[in-house]
PASEBA-1860 file (N, C-alpha, C; in nm, 3 decimals):
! residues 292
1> XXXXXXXX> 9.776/4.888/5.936/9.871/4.981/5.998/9.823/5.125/5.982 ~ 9.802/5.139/5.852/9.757/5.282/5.851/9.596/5.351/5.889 ~ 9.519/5.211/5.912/9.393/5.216/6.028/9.453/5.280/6.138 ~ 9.513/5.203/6.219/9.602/5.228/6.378/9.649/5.381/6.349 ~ 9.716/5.434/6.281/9.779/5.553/6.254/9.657/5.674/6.254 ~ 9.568/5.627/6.156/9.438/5.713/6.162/9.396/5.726/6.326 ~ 9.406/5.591/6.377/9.256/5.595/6.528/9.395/5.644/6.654 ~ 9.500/5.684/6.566/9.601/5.752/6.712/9.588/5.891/6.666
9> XXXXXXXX> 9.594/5.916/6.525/9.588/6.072/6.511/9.451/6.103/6.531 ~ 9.352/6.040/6.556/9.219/6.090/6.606/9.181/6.100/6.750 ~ 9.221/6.019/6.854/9.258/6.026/6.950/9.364/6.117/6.992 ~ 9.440/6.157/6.952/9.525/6.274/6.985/9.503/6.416/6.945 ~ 9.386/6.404/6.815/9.296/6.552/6.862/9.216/6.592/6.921 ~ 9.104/6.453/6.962/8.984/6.470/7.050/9.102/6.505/7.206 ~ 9.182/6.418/7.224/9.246/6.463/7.374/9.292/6.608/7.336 ~ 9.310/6.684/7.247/9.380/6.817/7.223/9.257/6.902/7.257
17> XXXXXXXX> 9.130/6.852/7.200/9.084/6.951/7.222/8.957/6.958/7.356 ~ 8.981/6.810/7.366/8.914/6.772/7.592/9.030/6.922/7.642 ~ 9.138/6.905/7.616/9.232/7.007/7.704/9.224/7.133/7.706 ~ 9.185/7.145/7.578/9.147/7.307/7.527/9.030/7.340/7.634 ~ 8.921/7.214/7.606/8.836/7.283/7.688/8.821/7.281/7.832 ~ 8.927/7.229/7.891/8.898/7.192/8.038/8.998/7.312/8.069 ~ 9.109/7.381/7.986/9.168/7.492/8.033/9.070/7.602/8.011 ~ 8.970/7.650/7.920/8.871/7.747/7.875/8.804/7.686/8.014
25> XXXXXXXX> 8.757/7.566/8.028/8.651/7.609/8.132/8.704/7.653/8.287 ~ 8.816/7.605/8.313/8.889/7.671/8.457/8.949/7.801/8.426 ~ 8.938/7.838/8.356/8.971/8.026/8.295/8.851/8.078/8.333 ~ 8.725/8.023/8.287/8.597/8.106/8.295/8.554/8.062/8.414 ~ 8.551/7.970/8.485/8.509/7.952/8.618/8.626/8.038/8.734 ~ 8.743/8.051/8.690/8.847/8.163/8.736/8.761/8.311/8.734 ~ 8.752/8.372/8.617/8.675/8.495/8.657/8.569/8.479/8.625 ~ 8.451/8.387/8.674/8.301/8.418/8.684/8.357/8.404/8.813
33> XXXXXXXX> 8.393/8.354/8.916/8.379/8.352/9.028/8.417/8.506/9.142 ~ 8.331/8.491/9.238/8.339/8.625/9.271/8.466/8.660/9.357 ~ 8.522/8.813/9.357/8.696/8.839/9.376/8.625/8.883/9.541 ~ 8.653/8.779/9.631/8.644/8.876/9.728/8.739/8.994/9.772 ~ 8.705/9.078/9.905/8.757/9.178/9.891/8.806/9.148/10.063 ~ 8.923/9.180/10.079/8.971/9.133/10.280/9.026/9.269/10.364 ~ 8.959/9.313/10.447/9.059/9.422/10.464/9.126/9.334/10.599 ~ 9.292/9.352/10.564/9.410/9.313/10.639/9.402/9.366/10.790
41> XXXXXXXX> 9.419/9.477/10.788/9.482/9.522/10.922/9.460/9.698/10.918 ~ 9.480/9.759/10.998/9.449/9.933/11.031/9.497/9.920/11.089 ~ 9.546/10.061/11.110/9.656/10.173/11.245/9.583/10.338/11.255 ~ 9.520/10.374/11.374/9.486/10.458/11.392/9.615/10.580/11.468 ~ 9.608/10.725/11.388/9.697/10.823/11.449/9.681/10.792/11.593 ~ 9.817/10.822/11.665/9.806/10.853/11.788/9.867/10.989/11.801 ~ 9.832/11.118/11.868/9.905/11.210/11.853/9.999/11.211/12.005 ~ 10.144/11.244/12.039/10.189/11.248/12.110/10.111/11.346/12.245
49> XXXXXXXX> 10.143/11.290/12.363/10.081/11.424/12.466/10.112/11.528/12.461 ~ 10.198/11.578/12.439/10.254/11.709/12.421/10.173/11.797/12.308 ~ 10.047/11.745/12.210/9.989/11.791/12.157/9.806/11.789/12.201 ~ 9.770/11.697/12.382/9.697/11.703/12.391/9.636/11.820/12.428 ~ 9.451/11.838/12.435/9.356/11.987/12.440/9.293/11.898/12.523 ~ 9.306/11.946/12.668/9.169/11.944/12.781/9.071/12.056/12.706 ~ 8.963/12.058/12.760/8.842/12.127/12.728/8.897/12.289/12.806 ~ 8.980/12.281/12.906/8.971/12.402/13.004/9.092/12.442/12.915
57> XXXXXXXX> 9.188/12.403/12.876/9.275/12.489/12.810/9.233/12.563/12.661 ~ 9.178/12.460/12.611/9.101/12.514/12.450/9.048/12.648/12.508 ~ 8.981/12.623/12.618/8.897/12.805/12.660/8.963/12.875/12.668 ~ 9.045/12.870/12.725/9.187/12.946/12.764/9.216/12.957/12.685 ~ 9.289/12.901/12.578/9.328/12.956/12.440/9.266/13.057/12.392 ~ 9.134/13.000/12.336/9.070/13.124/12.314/9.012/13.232/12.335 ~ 8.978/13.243/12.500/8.995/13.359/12.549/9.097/13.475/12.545 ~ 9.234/13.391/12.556/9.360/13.450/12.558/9.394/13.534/12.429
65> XXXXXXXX> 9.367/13.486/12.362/9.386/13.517/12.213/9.286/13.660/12.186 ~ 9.146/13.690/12.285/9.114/13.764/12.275/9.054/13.841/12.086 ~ 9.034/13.729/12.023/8.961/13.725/11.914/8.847/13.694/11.858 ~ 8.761/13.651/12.004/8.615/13.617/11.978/8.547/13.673/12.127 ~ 8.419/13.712/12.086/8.308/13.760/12.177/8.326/13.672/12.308 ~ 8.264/13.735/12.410/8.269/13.645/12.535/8.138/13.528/12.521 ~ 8.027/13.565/12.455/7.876/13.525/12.372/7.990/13.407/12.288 ~ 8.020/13.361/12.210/8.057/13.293/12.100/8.156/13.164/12.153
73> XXXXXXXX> 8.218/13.219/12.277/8.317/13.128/12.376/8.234/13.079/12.479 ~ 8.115/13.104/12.499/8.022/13.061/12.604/7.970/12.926/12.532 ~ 7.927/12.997/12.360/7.832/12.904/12.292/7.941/12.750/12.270 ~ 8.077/12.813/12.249/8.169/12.676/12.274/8.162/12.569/12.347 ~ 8.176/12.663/12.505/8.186/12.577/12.612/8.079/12.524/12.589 ~ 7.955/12.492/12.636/7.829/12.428/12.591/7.860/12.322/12.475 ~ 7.893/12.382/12.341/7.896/12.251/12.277/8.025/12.151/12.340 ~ 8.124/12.186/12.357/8.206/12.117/12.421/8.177/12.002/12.553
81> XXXXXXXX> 8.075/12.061/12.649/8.026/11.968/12.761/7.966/11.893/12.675 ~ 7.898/11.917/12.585/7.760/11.817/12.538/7.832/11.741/12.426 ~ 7.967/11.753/12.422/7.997/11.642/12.263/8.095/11.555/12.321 ~ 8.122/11.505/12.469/8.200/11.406/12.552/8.345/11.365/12.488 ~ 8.370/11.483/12.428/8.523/11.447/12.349/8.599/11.401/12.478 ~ 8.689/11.359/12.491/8.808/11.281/12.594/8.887/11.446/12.600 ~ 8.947/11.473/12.700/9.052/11.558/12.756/9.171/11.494/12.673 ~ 9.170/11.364/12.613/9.295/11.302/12.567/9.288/11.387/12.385
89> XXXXXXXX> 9.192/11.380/12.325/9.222/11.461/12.192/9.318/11.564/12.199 ~ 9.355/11.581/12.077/9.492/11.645/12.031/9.436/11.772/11.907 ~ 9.496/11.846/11.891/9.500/11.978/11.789/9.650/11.989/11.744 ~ 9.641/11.987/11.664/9.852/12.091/11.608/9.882/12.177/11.667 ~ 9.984/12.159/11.719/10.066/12.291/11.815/10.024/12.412/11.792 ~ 10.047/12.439/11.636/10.011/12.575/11.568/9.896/12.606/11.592 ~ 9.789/12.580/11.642/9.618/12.593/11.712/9.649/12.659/11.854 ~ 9.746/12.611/11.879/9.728/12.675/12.054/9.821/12.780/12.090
97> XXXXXXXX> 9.910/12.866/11.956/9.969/12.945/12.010/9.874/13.065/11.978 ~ 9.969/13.123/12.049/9.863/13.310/12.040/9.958/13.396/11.969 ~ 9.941/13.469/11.914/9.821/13.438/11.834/9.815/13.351/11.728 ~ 9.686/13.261/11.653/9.693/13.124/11.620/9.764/13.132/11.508 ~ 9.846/13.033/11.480/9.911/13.053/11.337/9.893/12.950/11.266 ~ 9.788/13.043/11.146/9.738/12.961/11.065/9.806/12.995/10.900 ~ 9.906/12.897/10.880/9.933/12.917/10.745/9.976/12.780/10.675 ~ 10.034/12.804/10.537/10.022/12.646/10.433/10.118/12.538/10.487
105> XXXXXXXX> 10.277/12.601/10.593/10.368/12.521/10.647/10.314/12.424/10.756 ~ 10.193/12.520/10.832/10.192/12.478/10.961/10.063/12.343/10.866 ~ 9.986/12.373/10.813/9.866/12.283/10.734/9.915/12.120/10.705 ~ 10.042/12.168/10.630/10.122/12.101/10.557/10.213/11.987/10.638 ~ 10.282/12.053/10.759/10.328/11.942/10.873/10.221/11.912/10.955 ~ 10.109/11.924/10.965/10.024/11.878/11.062/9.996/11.743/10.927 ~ 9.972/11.771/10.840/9.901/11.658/10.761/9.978/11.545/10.722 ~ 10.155/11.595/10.701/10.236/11.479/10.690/10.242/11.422/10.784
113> XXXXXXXX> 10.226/11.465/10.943/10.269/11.422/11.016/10.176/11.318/11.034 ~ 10.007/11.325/11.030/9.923/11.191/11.045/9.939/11.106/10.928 ~ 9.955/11.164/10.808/9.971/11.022/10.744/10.111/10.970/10.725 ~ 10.215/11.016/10.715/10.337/10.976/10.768/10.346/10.861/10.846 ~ 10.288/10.910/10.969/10.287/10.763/11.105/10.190/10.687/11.054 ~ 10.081/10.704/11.055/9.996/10.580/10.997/10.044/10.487/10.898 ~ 10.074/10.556/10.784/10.124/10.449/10.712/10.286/10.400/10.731 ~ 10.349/10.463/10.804/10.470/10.360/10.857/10.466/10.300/11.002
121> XXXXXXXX> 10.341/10.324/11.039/10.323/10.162/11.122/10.230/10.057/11.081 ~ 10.151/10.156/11.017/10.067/9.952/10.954/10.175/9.904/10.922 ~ 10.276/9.948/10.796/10.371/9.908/10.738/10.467/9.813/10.767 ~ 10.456/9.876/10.923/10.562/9.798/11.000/10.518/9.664/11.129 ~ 10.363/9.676/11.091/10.337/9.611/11.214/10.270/9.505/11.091 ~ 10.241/9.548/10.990/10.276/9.424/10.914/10.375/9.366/10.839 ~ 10.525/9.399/10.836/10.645/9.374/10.841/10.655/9.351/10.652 ~ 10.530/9.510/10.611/10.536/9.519/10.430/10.646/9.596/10.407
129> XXXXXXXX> 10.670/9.591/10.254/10.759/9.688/10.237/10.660/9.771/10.140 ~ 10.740/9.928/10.091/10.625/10.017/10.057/10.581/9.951/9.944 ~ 10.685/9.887/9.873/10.698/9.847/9.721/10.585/9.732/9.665 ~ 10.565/9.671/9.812/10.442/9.571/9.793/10.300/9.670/9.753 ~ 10.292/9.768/9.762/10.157/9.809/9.750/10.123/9.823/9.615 ~ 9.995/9.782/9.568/9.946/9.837/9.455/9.864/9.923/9.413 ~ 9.814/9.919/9.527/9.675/10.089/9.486/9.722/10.142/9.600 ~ 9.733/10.276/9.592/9.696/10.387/9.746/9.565/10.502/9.707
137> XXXXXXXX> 9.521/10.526/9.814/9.380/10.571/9.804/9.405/10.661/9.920 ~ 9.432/10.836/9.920/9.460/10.910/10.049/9.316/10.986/10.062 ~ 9.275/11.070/10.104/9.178/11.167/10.134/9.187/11.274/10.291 ~ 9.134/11.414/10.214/9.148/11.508/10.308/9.072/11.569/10.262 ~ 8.947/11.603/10.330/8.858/11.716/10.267/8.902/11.822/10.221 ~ 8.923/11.916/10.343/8.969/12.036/10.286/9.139/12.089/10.261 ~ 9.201/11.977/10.247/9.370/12.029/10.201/9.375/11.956/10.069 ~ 9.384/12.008/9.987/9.473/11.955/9.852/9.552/12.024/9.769
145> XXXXXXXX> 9.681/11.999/9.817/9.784/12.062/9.778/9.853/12.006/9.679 ~ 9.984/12.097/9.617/10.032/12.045/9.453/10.145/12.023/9.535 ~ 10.214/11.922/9.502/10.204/11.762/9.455/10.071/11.711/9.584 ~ 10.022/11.631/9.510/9.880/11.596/9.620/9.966/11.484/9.701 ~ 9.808/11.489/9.787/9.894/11.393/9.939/9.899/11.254/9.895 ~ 9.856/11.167/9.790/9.940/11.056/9.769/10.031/11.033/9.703 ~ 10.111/11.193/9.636/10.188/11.183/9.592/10.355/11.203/9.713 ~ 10.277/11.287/9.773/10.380/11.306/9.889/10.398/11.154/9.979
153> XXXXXXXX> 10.309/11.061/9.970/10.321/10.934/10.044/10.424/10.865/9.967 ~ 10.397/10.887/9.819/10.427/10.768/9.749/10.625/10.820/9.703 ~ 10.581/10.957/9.733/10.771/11.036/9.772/10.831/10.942/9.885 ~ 10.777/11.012/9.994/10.821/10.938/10.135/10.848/10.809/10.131 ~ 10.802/10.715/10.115/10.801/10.605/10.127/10.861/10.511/9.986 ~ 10.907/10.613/9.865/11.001/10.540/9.770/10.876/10.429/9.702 ~ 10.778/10.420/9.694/10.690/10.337/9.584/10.679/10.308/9.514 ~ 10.674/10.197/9.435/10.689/10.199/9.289/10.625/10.285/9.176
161> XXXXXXXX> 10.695/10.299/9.079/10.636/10.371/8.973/10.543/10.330/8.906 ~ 10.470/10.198/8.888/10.346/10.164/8.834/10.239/10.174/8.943 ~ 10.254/10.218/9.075/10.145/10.210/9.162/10.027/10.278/9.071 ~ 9.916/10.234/9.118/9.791/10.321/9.043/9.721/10.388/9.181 ~ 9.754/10.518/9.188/9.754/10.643/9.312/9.588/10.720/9.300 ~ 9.549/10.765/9.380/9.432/10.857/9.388/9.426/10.909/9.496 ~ 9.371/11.063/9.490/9.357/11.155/9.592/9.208/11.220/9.592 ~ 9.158/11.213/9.681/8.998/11.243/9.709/9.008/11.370/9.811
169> XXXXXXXX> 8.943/11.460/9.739/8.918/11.602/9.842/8.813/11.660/9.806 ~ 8.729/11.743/9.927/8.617/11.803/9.929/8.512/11.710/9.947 ~ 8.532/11.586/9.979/8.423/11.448/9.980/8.396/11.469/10.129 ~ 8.414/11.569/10.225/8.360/11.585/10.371/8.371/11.437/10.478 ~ 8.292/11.435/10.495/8.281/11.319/10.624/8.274/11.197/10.524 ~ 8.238/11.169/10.433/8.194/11.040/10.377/8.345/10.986/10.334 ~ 8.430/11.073/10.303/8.574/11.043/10.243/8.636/10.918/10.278 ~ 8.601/10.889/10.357/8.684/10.725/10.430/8.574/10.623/10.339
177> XXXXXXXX> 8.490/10.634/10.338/8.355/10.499/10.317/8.364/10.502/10.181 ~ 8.383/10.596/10.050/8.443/10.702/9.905/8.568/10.592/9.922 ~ 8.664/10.622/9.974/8.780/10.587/9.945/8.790/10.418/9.991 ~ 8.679/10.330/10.037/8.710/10.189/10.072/8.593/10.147/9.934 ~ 8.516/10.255/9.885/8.434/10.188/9.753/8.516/10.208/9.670 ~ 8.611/10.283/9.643/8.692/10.312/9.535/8.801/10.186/9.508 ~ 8.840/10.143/9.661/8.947/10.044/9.684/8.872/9.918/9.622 ~ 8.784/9.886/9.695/8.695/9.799/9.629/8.631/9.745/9.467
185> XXXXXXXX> 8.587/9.859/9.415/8.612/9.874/9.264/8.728/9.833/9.231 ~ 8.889/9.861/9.226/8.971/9.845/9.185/8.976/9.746/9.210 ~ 9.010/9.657/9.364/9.094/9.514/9.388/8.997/9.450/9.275 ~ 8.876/9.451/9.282/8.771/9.360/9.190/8.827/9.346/9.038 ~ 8.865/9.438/8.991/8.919/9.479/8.843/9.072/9.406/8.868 ~ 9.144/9.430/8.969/9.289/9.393/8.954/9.343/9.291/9.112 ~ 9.282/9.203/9.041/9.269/9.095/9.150/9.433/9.056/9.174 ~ 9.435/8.990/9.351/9.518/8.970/9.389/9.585/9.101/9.423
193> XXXXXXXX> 9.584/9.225/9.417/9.607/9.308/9.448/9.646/9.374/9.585 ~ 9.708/9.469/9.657/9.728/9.508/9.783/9.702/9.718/9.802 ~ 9.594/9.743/9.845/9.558/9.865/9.854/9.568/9.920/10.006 ~ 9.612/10.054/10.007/9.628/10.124/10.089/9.552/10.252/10.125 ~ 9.432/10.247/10.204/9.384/10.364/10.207/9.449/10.459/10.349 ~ 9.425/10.574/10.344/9.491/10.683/10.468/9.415/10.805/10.464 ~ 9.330/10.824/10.523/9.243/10.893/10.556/9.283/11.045/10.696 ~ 9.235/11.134/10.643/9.323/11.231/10.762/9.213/11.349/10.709
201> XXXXXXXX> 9.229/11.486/10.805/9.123/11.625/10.799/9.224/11.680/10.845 ~ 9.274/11.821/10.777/9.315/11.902/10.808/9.246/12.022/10.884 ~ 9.284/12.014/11.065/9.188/12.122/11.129/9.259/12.312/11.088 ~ 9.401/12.301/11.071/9.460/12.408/11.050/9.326/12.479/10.941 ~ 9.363/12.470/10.858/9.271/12.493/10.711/9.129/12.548/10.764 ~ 9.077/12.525/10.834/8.926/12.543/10.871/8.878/12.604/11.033 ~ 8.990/12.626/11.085/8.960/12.675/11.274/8.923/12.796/11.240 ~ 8.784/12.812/11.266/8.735/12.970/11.238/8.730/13.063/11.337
209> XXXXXXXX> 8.728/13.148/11.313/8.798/13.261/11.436/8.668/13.363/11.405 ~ 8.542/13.356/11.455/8.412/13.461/11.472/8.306/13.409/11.526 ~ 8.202/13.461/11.474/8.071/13.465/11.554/7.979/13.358/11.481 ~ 7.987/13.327/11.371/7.891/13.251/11.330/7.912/13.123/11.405 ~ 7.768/13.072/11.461/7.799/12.941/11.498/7.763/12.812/11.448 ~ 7.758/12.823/11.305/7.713/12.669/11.282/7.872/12.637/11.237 ~ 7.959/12.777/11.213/8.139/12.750/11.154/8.175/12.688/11.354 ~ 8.122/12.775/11.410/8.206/12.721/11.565/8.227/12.586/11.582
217> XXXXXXXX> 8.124/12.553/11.507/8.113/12.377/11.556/8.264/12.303/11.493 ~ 8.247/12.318/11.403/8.412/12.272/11.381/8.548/12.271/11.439 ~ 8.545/12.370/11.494/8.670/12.409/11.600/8.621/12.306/11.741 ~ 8.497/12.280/11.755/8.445/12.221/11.894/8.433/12.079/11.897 ~ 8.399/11.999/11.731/8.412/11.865/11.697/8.522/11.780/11.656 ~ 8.584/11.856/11.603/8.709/11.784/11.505/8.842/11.823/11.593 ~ 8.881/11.703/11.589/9.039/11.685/11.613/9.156/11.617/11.546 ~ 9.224/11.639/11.600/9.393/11.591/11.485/9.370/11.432/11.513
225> XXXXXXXX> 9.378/11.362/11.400/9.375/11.234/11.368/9.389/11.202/11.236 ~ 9.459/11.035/11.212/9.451/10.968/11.075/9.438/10.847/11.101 ~ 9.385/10.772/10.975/9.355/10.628/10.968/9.422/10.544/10.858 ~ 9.498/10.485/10.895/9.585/10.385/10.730/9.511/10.221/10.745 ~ 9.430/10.208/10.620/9.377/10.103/10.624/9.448/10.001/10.507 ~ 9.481/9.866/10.506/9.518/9.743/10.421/9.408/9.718/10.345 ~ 9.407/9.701/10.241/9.272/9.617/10.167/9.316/9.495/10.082 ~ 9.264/9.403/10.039/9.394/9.307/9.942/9.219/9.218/9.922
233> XXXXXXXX> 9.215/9.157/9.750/9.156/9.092/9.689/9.268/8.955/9.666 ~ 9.374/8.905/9.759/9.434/8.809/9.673/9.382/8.697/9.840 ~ 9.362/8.580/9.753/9.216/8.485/9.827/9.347/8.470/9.918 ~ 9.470/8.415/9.911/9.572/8.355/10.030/9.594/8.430/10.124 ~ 9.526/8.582/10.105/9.492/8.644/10.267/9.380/8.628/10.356 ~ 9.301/8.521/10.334/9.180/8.516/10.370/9.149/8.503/10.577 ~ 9.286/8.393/10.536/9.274/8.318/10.686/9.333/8.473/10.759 ~ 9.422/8.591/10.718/9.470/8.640/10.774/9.401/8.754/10.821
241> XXXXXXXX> 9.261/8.782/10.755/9.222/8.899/10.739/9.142/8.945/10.866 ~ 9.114/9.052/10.952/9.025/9.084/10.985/8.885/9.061/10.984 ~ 8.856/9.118/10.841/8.709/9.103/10.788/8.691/9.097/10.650 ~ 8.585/9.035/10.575/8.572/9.045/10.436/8.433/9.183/10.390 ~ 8.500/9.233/10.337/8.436/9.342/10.246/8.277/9.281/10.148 ~ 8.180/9.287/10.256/8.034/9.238/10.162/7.985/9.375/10.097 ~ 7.963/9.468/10.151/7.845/9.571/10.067/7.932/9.682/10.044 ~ 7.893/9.756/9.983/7.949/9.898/10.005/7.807/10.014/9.941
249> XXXXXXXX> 7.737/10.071/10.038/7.606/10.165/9.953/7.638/10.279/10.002 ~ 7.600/10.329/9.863/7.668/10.471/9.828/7.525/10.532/9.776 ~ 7.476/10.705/9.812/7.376/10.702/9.784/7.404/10.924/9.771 ~ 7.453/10.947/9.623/7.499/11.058/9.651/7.344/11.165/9.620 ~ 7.349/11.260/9.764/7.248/11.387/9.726/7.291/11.534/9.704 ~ 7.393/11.516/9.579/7.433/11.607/9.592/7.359/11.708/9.467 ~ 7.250/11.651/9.451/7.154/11.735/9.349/7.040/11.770/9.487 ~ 7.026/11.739/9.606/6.905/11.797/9.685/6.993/11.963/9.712
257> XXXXXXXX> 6.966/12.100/9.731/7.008/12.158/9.796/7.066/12.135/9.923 ~ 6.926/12.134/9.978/6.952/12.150/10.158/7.090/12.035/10.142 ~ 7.072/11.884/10.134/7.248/11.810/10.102/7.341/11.895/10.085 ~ 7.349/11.930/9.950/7.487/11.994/9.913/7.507/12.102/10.013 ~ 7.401/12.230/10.122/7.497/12.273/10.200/7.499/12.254/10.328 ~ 7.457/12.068/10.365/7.471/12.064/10.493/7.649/12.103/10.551 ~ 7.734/12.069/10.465/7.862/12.086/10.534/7.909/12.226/10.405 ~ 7.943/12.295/10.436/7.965/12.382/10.357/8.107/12.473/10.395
265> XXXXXXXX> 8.187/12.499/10.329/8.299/12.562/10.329/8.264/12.751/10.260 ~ 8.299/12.848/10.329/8.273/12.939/10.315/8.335/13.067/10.363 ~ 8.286/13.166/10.360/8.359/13.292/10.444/8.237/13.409/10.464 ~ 8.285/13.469/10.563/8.189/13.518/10.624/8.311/13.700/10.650 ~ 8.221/13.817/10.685/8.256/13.924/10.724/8.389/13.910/10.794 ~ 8.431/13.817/10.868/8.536/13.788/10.922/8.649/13.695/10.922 ~ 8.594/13.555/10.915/8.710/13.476/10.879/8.675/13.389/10.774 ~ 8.741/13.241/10.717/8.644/13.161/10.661/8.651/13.032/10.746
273> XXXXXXXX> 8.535/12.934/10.667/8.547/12.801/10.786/8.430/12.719/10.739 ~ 8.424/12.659/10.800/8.288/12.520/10.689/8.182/12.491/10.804 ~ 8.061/12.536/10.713/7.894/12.556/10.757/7.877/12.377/10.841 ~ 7.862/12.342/10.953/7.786/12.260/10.922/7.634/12.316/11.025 ~ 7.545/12.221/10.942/7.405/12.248/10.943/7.364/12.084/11.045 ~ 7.366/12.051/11.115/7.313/11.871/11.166/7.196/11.826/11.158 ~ 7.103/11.888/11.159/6.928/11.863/11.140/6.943/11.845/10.994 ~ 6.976/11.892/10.921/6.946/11.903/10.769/7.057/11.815/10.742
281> XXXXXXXX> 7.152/11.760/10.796/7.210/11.635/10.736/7.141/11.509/10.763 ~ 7.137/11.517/10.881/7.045/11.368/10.959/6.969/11.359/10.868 ~ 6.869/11.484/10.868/6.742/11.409/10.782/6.783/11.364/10.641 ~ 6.908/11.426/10.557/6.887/11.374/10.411/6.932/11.202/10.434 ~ 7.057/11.239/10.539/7.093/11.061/10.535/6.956/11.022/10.603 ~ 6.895/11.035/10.645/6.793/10.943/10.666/6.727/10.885/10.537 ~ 6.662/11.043/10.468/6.571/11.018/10.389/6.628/10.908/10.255 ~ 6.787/10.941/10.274/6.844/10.853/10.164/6.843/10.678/10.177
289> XXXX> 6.837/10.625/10.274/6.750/10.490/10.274/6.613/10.480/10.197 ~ 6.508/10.609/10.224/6.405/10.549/10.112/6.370/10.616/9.953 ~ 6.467/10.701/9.969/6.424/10.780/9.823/6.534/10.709/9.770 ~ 6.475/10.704/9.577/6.570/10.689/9.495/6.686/10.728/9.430
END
């Protein structure tokens, strides 16, 4: 009898500890395995018509306004034929009055107003509530204001208080591709997760009003727009997703000179407004495929 007693209490630790290890090994085969990354769904700004810029009125504007050379509005028109923007692009109201009014209110409703809509129609056209989100990820080059803009989202929209929030500014053009590696990093770390990126440029902030023309270009390229993107690492969105997130290369030159002032923010004898340089960007992103 007390044989039998021995070969059950021995059998009931070897099965204790088969279990131990078959839960250790589906734990470690749980996170060795790789977290993919899905982005859900996007909503691009639409700005109402009532805020669209034909090419012939922008001239008009600024002729009217009578604050730049007839030389400097010529060099416009030109870039304007040659950069095939649509007659349908949009500017903030506050751009087209005369004279232009550029201050922190008008900055400030132009910028709620694109990420505002963006993120309450993904929101809604994916039938989330705000409270589902777990990361938000905003960016605006040149506006960053106190309370920052994902804090003003995460106002608006009532969010929870453990969200884990970030705001990216002065990151120029790359700020969207910055803010889906950032998203990325995180879902990987906090799997199953639901991230929100919203991407927007404040033109108020930067419409330069003089003669230099590598600042003109800005007033001649950029228009009012935002982008609210879904991201989610939890695998039961897979079938739903768009696309899955493979690479993300990031390759910063911000130790070359000529890099750091291809886009440059500055001021000049007259107004201020941001350098860009295009030959000397092309080539660093070029050269950044083969240098280390």
């Amino acid at each position: 009898m007390s044989e039998l007693t021995t070969l059950l209490s021995s059998s009931g630790f070897i099965f204790e500890i088969f279990a131990s290890l078959l839960v250790l090994h589906l734990i470690y085969q749980r996170f060795r395995r790789r977290v993919k990354v899905y982005l859900l769904d996007f909503t691009c700004y639409r700005a109402p018509d009532s805020n669209r810029l034909p090419m012939s009125t922008l001239l008009e504007t600024i002729y009217l306004a009578n604050q730049i050379d007839q030389e400097s509005i010529d060099f416009q028109a030109r870039v304007l034929e040659r950069s095939w923007l649509s007659n349908q692009t949009s500017i903030p109201p506050s751009l087209t009055e005369i004279p232009l009014k550029k201050s922190l209110t008008s900055v400030q409703t132009e910028t709620m107003t694109t990420l505002f809509t963006s993120v309450d129609n993904l929101l809604k056209k994916n039938t989330l509530s705000p409270r589902s989100i777990d990361i938000l990820i905003t960016n605006c080059s040149l506006h960053a204001p106190t309370p920052s803009l994902s804090a003003m989202v995460i106002n608006k929209f009532h969010m929870r208080s453990n969200i884990k929030s970030f705001n990216l500014s002065g990151m120029g053009c790359a700020a969207g591709i910055l803010s889906v590696s950032l998203a990325n990093d995180l879902l990987k770390v906090h799997r199953g997760s639901l991230a929100l990126i919203v991407s927007t440029e404040a033109l108020n902030t930067h419409w330069y009003i003089g003669k230099d023309r590598s600042m003109l270009l800005t007033s001649c390229l950029f228009r009012m727009g935002a982008a609210a993107v879904l991201m989610s690492s939890n695998d039961q969105d897979r079938e739903k997703a768009k696309y899955e997130l493979l690479h993300v290369v990031r390759t910063n030159k911000a130790k070359d000179d000529r890099a750091y002032r291809c886009v440059y923010q500055d001021i000049d004898s007259e107004s201020f407004g941001v350098t860009l340089r295009r030959a000397i960007a092309i080539r660093d992103a070029t050269s950044s495929l083969h240098d280390p």
